[in-house]
Steps between C-alpha positions, in 0.01 A plus 500: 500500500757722591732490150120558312507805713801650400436337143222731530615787577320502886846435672863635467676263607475087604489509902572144475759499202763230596268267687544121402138332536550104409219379306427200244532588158169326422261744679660784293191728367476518153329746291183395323426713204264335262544677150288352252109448403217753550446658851910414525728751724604652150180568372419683871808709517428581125177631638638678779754675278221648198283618830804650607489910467704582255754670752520221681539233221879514375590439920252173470682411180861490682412275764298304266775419207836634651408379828649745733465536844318762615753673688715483212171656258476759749880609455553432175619837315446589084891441481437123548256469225729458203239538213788446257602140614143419600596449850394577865796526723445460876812704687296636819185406730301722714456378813198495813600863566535640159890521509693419176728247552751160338248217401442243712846285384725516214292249307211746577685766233414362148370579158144369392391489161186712386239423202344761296221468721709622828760718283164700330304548820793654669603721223092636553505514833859687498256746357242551785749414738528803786805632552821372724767651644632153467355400182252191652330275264144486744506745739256734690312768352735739686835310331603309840536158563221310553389283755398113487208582674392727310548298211263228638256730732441744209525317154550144556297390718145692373573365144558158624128552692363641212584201245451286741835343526643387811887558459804629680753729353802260536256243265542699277913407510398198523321494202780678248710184626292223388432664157884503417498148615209429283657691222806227498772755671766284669570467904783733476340770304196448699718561830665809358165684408355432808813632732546149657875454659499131365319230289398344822294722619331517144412203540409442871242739402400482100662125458170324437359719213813425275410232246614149640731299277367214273765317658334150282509675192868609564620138574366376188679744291789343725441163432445577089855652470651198655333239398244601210 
């Protein structure tokens, strides 16, 4: 609970960082994100994103495809978004008390691809967005940071009520993740998008929704160079 806190955005810092708790491997939670057939989790966040204000759409788009966290959203600055390259480049986070700060490890500083999709919102949005002293991709109407729970109390949360979706913010994380896994991108690549400081935890946490092996078919293609 506590590292989805400061994954969050609600917390600085990890009270407890450094604190060994022994557990079995097999009660590890995984993430369940069905993706596929009508009512599916990417039909609803579809939904949620074309009720979306418009203002408020290219920040539900981030999370969505690039899969940020939302302390890194809330500090990311229009010098990371490298229209050129087609690329969103996470260097900073904004943390529980609006301070600009490293992300959260050195695997949390990367470079995530954008679509057209992503690229051409932003370059709209850049557009409407107000003014920063510090040049912020989504902040206030006033140019400062904003807060998490703002995000949720004021935009999130109403539009989830008002599609009738049930859904936290992180899901939405969540969610970009399995789609890159469902659109065939490796372990490693997968890892580096998402800011993970090793394969492991990849897949401790995303490790079921990668395609298994056809392990049968494999040995037969064995057996037909040997002995066919």
């Amino acid at each position: 609970m506590i590292k989805h806190a400061q994954d969050d955005g609600q917390i600085s810092q990890n009270p407890v960082q450094g604190v060994r708790v022994i557990r079995s491997s097999r009660v590890m939670a995984k993430v369940r994100i069905p993706t596929k057939g009508r009512g599916s989790r990417t039909d609803r966040r579809r939904t949620l994103i074309d009720a979306a204000p418009e203002s408020f759409k290219p920040l539900l788009k981030v999370a969505a495809i690039c899969g940020l966290r939302a302390s890194e959203a809330r500090g990311l600055q229009w010098e990371d978004v490298d229209f050129r390259n087609s690329l969103v480049q996470v260097r900073r986070r904004a943390d529980a008390f609006n301070e600009m700060g490293e992300t959260k490890s050195d695997a949390g500083s990367r470079s995530i691809p954008m679509g057209p999709m992503v690229s051409n919102a932003l370059k709209r949005w850049r557009l409407a967005c107000p003014p920063s002293s510090i040049g912020l991709v989504f902040p206030t109407k006033r140019g400062t940071i904003q807060s998490h729970s703002n995000i949720l109390k004021r935009h999130f949360k109403p539009l989830c009520r008002k599609v009738g979706i049930d859904l936290r913010w992180h899901d939405l994380r969540h969610f970009a993740v399995s789609l890159w896994i469902e659109q065939g991108f490796t372990i490693k690549e997968v890892m580096t998008f998402a800011g993970h400081s090793s394969v492991q935890m990849t897949m401790d946490r995303y490790g079921h929704l990668f395609p298994s092996p056809d392990h049968q078919r494999g040995m037969a293609e064995v057996e037909s160079r040997l002995l066919g």
